[in-house]
Z-matrix of the N, CA and C atoms (Angstrom, degrees):
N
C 1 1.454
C 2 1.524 1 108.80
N 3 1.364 2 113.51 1 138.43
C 4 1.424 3 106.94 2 -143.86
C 5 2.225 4 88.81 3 -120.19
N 6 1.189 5 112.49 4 72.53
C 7 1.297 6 119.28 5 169.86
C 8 1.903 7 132.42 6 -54.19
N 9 1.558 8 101.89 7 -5.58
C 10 1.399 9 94.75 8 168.12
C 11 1.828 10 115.44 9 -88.05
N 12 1.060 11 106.08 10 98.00
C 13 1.076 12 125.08 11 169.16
C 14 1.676 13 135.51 12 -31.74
N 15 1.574 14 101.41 13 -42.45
C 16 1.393 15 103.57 14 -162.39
C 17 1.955 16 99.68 15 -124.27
N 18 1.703 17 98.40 16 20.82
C 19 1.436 18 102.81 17 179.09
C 20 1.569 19 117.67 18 -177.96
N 21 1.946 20 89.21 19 51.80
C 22 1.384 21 103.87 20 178.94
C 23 1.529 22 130.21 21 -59.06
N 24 1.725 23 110.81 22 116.17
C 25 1.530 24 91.43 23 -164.50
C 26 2.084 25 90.36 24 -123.76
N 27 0.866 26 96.52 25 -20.44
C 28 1.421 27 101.53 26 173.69
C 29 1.675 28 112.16 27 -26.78
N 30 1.403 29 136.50 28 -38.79
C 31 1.217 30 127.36 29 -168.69
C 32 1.588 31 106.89 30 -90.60
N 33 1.234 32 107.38 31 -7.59
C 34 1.733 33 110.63 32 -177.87
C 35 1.724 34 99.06 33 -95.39
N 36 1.434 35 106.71 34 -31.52
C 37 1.497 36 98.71 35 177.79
C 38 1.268 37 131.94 36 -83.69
N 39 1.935 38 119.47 37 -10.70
C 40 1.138 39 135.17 38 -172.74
C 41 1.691 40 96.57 39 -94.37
N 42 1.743 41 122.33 40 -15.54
C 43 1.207 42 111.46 41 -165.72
C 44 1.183 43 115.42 42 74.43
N 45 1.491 44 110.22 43 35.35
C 46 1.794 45 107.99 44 165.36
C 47 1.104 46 122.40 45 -156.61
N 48 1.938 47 124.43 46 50.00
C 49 1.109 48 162.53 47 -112.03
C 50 1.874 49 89.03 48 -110.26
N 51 1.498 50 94.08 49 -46.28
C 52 1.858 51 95.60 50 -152.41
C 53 1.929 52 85.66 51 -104.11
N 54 1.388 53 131.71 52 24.60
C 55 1.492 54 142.44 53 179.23
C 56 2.073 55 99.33 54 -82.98
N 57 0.859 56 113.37 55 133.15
C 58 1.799 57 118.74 56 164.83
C 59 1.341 58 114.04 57 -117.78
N 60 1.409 59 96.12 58 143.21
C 61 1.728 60 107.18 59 173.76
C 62 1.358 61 112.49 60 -73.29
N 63 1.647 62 121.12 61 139.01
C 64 1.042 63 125.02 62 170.65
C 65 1.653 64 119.01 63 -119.04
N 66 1.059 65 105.27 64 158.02
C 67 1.784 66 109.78 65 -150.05
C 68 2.155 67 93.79 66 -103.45
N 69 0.870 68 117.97 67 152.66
C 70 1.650 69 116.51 68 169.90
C 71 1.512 70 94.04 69 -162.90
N 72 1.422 71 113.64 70 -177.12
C 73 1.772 72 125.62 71 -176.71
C 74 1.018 73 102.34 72 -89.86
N 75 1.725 74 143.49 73 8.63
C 76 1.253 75 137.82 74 123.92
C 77 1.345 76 145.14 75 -70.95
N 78 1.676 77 102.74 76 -6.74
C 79 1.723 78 118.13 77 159.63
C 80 1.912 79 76.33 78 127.37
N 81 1.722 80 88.12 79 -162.18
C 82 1.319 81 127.57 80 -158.19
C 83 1.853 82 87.97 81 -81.60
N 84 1.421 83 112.03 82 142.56
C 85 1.740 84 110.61 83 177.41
C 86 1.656 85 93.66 84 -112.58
N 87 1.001 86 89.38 85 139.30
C 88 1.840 87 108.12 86 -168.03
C 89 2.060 88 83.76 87 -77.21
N 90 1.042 89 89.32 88 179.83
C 91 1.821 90 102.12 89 -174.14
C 92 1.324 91 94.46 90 -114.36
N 93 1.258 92 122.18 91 111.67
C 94 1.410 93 144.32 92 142.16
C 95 1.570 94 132.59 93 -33.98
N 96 0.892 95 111.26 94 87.14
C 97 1.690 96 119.36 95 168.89
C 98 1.322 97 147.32 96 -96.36
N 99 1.742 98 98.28 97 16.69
C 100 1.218 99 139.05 98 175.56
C 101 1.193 100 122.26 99 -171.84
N 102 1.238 101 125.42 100 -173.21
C 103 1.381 102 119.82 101 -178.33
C 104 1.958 103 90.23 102 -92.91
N 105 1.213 104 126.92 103 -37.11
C 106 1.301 105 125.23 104 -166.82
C 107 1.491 106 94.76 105 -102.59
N 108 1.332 107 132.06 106 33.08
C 109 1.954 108 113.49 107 -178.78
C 110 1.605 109 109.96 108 -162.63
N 111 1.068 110 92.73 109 99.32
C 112 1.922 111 103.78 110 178.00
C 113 1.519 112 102.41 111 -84.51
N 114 1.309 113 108.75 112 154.19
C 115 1.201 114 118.85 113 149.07
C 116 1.627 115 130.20 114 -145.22
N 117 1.748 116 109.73 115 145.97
C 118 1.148 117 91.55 116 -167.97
C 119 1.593 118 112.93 117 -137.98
N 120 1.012 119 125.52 118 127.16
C 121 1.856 120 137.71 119 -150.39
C 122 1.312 121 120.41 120 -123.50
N 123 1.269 122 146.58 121 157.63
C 124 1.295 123 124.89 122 156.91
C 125 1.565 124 124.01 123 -93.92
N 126 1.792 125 97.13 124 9.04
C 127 1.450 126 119.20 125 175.67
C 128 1.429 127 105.62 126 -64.31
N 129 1.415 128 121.54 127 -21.11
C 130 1.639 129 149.16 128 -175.65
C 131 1.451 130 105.31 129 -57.22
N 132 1.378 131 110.65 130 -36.58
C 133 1.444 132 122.20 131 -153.03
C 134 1.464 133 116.45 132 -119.06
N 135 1.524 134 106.89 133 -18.50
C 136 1.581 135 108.44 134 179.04
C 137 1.220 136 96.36 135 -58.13
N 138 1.846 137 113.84 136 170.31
C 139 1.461 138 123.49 137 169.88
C 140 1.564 139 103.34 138 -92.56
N 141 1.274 140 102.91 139 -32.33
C 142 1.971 141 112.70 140 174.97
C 143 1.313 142 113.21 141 -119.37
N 144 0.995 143 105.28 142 134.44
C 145 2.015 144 110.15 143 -178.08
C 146 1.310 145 95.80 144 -58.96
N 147 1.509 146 142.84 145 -21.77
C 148 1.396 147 137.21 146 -177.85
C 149 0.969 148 115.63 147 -94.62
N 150 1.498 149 128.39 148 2.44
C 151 1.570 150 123.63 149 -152.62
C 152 1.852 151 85.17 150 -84.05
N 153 1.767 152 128.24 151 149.66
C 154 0.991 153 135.95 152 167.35
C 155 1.391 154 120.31 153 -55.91
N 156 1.025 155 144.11 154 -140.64
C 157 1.522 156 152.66 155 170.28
C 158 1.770 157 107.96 156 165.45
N 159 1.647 158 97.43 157 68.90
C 160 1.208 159 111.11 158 175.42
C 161 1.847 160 117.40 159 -76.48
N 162 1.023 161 119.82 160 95.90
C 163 1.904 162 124.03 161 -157.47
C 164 0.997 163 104.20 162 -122.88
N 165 1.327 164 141.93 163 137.35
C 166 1.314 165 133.16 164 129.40
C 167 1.338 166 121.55 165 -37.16
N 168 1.755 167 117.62 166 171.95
C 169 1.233 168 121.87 167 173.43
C 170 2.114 169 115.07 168 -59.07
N 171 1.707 170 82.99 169 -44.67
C 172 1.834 171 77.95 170 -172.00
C 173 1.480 172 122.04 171 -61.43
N 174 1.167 173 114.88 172 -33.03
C 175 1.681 174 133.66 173 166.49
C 176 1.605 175 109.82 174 -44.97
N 177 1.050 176 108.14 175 -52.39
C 178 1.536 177 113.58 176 -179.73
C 179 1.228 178 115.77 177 -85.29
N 180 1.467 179 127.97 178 -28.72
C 181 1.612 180 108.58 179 156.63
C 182 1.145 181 111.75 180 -72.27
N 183 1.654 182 137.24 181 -18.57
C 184 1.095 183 126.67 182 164.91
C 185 1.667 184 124.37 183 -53.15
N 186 1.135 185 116.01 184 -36.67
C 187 1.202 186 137.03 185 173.94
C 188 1.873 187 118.69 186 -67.74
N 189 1.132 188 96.01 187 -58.12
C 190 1.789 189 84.03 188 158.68
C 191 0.855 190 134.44 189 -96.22
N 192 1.730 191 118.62 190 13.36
C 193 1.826 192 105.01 191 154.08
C 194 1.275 193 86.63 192 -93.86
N 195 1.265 194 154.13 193 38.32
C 196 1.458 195 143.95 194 124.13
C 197 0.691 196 133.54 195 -51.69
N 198 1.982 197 119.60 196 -49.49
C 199 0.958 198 146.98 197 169.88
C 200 1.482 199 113.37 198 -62.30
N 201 1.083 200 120.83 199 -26.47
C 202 1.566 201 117.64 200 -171.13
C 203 1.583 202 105.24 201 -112.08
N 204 1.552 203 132.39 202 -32.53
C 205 1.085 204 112.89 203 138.66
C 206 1.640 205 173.74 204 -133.87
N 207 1.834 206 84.34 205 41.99
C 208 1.369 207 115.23 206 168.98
C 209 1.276 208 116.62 207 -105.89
N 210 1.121 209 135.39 208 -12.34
C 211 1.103 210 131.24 209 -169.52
C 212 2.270 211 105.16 210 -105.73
N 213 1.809 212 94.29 211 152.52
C 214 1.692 213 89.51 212 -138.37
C 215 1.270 214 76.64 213 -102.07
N 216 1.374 215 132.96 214 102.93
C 217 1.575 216 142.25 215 172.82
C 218 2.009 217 105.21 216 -82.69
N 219 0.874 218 109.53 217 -25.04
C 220 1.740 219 103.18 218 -165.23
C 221 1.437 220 101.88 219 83.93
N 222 1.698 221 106.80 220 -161.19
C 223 1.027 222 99.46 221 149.32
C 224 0.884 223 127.11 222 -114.23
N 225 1.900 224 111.78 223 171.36
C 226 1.954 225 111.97 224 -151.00
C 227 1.464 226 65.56 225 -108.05
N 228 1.343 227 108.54 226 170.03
C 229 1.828 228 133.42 227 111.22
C 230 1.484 229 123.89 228 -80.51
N 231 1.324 230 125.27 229 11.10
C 232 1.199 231 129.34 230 179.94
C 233 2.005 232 125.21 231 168.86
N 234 1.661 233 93.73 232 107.77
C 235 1.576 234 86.27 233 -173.37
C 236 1.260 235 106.09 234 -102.92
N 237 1.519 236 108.60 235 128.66
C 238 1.617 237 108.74 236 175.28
C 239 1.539 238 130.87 237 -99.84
N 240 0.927 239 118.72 238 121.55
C 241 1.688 240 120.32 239 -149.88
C 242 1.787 241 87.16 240 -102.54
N 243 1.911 242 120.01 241 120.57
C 244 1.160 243 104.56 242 156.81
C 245 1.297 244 99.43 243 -118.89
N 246 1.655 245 107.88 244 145.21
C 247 1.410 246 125.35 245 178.24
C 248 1.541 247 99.54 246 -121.40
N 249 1.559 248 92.47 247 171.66
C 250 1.214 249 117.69 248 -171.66
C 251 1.465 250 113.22 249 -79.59
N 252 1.443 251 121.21 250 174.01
C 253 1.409 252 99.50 251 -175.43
C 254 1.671 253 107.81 252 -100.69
N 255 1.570 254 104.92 253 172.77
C 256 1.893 255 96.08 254 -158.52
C 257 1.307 256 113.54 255 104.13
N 258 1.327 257 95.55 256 174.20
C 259 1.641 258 88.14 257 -168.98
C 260 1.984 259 87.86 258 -133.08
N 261 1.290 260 121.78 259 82.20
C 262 1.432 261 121.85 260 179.51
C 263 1.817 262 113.37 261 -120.13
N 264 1.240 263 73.72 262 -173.85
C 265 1.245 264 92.70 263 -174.83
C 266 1.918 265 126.58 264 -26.87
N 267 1.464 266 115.11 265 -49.89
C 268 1.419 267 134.11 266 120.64
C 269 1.401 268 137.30 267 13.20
N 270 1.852 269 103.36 268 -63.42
C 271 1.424 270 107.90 269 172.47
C 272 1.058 271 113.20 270 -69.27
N 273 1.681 272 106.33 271 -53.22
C 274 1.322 273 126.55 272 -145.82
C 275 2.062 274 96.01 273 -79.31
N 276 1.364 275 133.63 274 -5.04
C 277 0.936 276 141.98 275 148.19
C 278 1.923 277 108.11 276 -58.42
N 279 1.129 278 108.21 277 -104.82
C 280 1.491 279 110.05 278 161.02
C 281 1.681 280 117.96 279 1.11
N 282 1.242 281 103.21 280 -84.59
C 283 1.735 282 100.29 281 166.45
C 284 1.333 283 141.92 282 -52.03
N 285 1.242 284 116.17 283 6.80
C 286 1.065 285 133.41 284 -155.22
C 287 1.949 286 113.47 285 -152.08
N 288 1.348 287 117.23 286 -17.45
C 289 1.170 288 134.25 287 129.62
C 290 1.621 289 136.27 288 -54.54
N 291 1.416 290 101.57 289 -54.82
C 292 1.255 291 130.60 290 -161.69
C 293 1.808 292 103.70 291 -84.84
N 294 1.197 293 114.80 292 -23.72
C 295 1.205 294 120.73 293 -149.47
C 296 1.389 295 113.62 294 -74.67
N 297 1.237 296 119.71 295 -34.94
C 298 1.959 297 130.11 296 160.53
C 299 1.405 298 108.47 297 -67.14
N 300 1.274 299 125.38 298 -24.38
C 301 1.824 300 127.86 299 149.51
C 302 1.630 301 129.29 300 -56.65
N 303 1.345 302 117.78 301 -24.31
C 304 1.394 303 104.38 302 170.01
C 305 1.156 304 110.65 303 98.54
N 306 1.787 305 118.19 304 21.06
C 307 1.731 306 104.75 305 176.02
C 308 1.229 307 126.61 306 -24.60
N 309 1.370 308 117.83 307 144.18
C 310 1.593 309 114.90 308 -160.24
C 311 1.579 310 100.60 309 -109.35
N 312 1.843 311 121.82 310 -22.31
C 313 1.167 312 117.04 311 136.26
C 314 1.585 313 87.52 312 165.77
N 315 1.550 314 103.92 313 -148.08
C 316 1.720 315 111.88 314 -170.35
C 317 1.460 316 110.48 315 -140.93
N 318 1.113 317 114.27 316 151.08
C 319 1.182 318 133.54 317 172.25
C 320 1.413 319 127.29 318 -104.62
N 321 1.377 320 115.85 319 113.95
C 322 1.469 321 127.14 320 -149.14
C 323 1.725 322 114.42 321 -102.68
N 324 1.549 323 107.76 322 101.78
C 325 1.477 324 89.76 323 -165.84
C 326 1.600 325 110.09 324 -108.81
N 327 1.355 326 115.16 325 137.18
C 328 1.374 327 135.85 326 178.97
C 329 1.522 328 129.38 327 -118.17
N 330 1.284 329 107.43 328 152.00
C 331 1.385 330 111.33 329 175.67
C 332 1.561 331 103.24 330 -119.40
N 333 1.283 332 114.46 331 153.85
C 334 1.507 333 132.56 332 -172.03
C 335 1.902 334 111.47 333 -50.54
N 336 1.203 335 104.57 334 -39.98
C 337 1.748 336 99.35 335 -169.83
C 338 1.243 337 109.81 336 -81.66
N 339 1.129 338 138.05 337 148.08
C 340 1.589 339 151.59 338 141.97
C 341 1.134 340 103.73 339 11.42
N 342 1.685 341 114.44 340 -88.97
C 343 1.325 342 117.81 341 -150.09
C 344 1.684 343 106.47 342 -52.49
N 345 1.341 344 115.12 343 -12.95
C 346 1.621 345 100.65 344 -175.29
C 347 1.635 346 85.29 345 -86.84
N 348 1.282 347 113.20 346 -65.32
C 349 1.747 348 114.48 347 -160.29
C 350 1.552 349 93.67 348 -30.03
N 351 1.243 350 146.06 349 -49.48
C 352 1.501 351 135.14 350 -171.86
C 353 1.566 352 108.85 351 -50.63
N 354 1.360 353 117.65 352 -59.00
C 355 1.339 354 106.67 353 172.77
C 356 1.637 355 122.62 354 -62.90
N 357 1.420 356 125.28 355 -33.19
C 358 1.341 357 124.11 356 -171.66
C 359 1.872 358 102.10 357 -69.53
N 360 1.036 359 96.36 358 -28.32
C 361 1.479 360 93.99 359 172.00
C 362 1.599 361 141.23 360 -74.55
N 363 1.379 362 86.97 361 -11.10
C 364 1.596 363 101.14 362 166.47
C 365 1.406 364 107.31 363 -103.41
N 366 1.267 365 121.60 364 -17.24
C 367 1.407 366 128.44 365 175.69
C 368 1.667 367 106.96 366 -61.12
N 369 1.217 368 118.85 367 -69.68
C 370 1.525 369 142.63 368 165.36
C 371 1.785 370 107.66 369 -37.97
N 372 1.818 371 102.46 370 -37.72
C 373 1.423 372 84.42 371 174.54
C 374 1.700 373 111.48 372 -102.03
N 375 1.557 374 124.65 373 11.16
C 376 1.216 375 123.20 374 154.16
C 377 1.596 376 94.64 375 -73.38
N 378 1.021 377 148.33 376 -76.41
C 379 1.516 378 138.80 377 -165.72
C 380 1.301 379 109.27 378 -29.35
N 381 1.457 380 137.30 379 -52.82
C 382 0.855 381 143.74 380 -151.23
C 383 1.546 382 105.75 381 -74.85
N 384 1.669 383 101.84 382 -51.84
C 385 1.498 384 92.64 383 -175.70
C 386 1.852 385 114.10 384 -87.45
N 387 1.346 386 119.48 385 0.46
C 388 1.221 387 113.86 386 170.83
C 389 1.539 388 121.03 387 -94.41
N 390 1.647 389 107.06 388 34.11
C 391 1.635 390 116.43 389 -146.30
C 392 1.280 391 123.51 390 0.31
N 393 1.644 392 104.68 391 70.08
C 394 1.461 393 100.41 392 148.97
C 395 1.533 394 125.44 393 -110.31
N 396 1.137 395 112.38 394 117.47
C 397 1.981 396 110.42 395 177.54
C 398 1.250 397 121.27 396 -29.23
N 399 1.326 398 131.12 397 101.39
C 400 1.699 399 115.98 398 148.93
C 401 0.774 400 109.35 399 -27.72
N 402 1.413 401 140.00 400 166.71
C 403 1.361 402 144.27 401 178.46
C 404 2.128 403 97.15 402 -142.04
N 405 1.541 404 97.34 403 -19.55
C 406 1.150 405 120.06 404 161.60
C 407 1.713 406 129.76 405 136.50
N 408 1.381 407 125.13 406 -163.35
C 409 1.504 408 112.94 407 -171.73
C 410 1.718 409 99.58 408 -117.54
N 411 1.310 410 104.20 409 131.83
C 412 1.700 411 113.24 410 159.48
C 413 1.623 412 107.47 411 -72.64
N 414 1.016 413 129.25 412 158.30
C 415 1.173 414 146.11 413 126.85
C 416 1.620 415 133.70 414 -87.34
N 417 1.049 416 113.47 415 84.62
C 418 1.894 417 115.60 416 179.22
C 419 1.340 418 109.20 417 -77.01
N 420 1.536 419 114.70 418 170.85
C 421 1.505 420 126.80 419 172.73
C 422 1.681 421 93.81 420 43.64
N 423 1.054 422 134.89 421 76.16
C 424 1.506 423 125.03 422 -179.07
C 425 1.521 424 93.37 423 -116.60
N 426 1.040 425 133.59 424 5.99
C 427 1.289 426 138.64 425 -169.73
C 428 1.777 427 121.19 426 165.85
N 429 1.091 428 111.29 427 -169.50
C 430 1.693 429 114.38 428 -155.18
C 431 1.763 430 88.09 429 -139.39
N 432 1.325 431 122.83 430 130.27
C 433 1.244 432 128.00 431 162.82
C 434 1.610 433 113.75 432 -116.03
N 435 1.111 434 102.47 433 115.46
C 436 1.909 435 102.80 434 178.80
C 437 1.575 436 103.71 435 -63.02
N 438 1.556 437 120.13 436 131.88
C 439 1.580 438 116.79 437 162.92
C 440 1.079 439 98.55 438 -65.99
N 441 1.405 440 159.78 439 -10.68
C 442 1.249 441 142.16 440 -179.85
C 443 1.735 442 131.86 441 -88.87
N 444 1.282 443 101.23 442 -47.02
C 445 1.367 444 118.55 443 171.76
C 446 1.677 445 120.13 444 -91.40
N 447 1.829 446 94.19 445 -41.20
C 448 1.364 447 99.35 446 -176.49
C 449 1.100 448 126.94 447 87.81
N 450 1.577 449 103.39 448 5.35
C 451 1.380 450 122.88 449 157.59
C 452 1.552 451 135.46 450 -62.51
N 453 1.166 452 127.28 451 129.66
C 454 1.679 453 142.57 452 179.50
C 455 1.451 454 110.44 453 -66.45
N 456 1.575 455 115.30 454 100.54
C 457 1.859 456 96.07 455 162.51
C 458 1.345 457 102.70 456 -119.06
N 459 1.635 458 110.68 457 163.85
C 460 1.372 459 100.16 458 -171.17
C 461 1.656 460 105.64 459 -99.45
N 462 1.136 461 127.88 460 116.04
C 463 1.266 462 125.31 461 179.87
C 464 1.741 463 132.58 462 -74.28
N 465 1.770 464 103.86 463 -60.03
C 466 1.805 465 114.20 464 151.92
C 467 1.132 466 119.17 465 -68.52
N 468 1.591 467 147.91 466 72.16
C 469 1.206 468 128.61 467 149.57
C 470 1.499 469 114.69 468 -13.57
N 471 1.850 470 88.01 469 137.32
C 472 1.562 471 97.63 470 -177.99
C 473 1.772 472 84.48 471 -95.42
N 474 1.078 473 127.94 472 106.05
C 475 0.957 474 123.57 473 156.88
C 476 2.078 475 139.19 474 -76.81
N 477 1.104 476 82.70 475 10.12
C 478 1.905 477 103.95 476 -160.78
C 479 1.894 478 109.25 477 -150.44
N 480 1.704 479 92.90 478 1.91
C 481 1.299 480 106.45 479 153.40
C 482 1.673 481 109.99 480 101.99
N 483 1.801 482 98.37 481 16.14
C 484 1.546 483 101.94 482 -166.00
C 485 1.412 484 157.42 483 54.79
N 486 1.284 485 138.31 484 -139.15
C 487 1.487 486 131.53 485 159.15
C 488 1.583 487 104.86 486 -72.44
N 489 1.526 488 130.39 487 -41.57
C 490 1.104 489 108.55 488 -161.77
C 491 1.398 490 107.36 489 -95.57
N 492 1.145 491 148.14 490 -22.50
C 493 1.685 492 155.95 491 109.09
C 494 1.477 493 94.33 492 18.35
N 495 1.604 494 122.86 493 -96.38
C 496 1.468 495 127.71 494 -173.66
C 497 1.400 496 113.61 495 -47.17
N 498 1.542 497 129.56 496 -42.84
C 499 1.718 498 138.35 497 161.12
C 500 1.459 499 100.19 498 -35.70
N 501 1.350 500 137.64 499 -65.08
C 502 1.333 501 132.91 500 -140.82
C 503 1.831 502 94.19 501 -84.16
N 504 1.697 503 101.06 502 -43.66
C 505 1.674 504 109.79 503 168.11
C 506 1.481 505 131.28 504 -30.16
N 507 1.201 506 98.36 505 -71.61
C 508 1.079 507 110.04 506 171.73
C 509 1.885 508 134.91 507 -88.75
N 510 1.664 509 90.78 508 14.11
C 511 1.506 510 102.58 509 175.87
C 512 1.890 511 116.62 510 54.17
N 513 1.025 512 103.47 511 44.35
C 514 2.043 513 131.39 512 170.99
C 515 1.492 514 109.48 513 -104.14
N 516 1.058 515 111.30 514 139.19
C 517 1.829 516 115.25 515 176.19
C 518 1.730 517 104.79 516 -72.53
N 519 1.200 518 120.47 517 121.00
C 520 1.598 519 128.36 518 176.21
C 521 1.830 520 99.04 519 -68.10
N 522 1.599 521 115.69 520 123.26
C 523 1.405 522 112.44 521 -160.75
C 524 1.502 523 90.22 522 -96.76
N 525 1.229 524 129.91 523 -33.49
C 526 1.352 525 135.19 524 -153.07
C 527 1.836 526 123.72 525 150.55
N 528 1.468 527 120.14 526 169.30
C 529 1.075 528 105.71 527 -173.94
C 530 1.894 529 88.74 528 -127.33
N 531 1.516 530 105.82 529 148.65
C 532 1.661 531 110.49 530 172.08
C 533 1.601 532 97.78 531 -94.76
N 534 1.176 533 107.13 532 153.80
C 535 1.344 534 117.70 533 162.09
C 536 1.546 535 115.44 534 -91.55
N 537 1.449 536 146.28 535 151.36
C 538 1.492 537 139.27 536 162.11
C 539 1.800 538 118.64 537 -71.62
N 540 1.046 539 96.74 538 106.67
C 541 1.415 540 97.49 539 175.73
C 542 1.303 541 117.23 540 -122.90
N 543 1.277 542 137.33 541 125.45
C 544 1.524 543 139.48 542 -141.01
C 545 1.561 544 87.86 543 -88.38
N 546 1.582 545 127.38 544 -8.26
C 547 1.322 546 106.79 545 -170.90
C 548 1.288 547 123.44 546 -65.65
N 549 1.862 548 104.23 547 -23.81
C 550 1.149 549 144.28 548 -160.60
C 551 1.653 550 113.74 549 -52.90
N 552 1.757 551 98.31 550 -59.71
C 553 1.200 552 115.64 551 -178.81
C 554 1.589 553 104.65 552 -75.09
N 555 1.529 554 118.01 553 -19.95
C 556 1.888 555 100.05 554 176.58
C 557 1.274 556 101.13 555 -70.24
N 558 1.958 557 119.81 556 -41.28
C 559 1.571 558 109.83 557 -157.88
C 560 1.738 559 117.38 558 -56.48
N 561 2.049 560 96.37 559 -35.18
C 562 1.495 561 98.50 560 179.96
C 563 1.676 562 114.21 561 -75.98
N 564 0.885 563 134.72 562 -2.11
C 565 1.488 564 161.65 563 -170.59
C 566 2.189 565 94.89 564 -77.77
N 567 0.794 566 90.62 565 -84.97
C 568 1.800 567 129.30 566 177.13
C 569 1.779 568 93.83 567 -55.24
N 570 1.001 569 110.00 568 -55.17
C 571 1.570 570 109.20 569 -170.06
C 572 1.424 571 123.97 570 91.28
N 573 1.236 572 113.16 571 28.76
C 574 1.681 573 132.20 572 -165.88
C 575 1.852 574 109.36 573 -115.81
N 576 1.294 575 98.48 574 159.01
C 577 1.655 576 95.02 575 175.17
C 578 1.433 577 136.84 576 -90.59
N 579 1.202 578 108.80 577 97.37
C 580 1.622 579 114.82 578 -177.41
C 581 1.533 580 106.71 579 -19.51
N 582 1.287 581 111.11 580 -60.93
C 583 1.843 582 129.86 581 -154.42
C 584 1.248 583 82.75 582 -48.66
N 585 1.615 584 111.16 583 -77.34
C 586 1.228 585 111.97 584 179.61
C 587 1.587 586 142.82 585 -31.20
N 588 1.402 587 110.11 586 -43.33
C 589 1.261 588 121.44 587 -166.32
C 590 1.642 589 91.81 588 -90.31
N 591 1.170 590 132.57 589 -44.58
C 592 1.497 591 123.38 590 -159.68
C 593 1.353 592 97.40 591 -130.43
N 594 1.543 593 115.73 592 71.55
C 595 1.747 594 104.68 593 179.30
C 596 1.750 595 100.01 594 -78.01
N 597 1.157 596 123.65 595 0.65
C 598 1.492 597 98.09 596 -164.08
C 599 1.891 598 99.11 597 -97.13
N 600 1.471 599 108.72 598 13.13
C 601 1.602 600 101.22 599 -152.16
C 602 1.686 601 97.74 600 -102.38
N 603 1.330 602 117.28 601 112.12
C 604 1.257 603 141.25 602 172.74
C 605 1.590 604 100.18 603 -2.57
N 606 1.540 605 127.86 604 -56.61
C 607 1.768 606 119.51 605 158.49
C 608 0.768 607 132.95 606 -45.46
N 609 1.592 608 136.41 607 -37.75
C 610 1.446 609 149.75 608 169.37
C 611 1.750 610 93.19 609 -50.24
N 612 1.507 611 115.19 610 -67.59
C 613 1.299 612 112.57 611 -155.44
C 614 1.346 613 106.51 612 -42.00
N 615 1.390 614 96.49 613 -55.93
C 616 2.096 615 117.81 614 -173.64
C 617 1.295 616 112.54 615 -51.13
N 618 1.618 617 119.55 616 -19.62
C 619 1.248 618 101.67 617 -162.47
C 620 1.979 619 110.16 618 -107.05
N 621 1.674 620 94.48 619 -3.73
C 622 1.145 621 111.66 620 161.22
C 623 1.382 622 136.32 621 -81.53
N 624 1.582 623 104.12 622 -31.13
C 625 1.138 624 118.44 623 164.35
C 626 1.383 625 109.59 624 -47.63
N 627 1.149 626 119.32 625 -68.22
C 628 1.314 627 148.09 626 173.67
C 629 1.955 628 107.12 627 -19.24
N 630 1.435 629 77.65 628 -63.71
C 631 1.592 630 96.22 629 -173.90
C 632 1.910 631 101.18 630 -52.31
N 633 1.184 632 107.52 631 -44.49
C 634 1.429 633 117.02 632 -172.41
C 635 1.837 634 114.38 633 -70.16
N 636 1.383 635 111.90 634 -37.97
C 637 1.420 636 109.93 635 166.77
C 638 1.546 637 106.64 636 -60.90
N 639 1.660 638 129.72 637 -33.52
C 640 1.079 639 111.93 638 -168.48
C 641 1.672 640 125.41 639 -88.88
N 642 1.131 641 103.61 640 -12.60
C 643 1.587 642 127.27 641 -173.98
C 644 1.484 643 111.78 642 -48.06
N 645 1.655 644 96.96 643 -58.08
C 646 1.275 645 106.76 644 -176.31
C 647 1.986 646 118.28 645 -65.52
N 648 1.444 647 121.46 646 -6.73
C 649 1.222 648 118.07 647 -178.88
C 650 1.514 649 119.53 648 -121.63
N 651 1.731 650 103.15 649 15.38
C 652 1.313 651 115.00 650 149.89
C 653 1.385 652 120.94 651 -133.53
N 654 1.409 653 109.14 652 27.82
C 655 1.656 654 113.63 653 154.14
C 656 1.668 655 119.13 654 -45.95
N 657 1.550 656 97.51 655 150.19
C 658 1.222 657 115.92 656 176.03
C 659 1.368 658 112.11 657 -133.72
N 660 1.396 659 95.70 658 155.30
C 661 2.052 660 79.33 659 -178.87
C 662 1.491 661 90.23 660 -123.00
């Protein structure tokens, strides 16, 4: 469920950009991109993929308790909420929707330099006080992988000790670090699957890893 509001990109990255919502007496049907993976945007609904989405805050929580309860999901084993970065109007929708549901927690994404760790840190401390669990911190762009060699350079100095520096700070489980790989930005470009297309590329590995620390702390039985 694709909660950034005013810079929906989720339907260009799932590869289902030119997909429309359709309405029935069970609500709005999210767009299918598998047999197991809905997704649902308000990129769905513009008339132009460019048109703005100038809103106030109340409009847009209006809009994702739409999403959560008009819209005809089945049932999940797992709803994934991506938001924007910050801690606005957005979250505090989400958390506050979600919150008689049992959030199972969040996933905290960072880049290596300062100027982000300042914001991720108020991010981590909105979680904290809206009790939702870290579940822990990514590290993105943590490095540069050549398509050619396949070599690692480090591009953002962690100068302040990076994603896993701020993890130990603020007492969050360190999930892993991504490497930058330009393939990354064609696959979301294209709308195709990195994992898929480039399993052998040092990001793929990381981002599975990743996937695997988190599995275990939103099990269900």
């Amino acid at each position: 469920m694709d909660t950034d509001i005013c810079g929906p990109s989720m339907p260009r990255v799932m590869g289902c950009a030119t997909e429309q919502i359709h309405s029935s007496n069970m609500g709005w049907s999210p767009v299918y991109v598998a047999d197991n993976l809905a997704v649902m945007s308000i990129g769905f609904l513009l008339p132009n993929v460019d048109d703005a989405v100038i809103w106030r805050g109340p409009k847009k929580n209006g809009l994702i308790k739409q999403f959560l309860k008009d819209v005809d999901w089945g049932e999940l084993d797992y709803l994934l909420v991506d938001t924007p970065p910050g801690t606005s109007d957005e979250h505090l929708s989400v958390a506050q929707f979600l919150k008689e549901s049992l959030i199972d927690g969040a996933v905290v994404i960072t880049t290596p330099q300062e100027v982000a760790l300042l914001d991720v840190r108020k991010e981590i401390d909105f979680c904290q006080k809206a009790g939702i669990k870290v579940l822990g911190l990514v590290e993105n762009m943590s490095g540069f992988v050549c398509p050619s060699c396949h070599g690692e350079s480090v591009i953002f100095v962690a100068t302040t000790g990076g994603g896993i520096g701020l993890a130990k700070e603020m007492k969050v489980p360190f999930l892993g670090a991504v490497p930058l790989d330009p393939r990354i930005g064609k696959s979301c470009d294209y709308g195709t699957c990195f994992l898929d297309e480039y399993p052998e590329s040092p990001a793929s590995k990381a981002i599975m890893q990743i996937v695997e620390r988190i599995i275990p702390a939103v099990s269900f039985s």
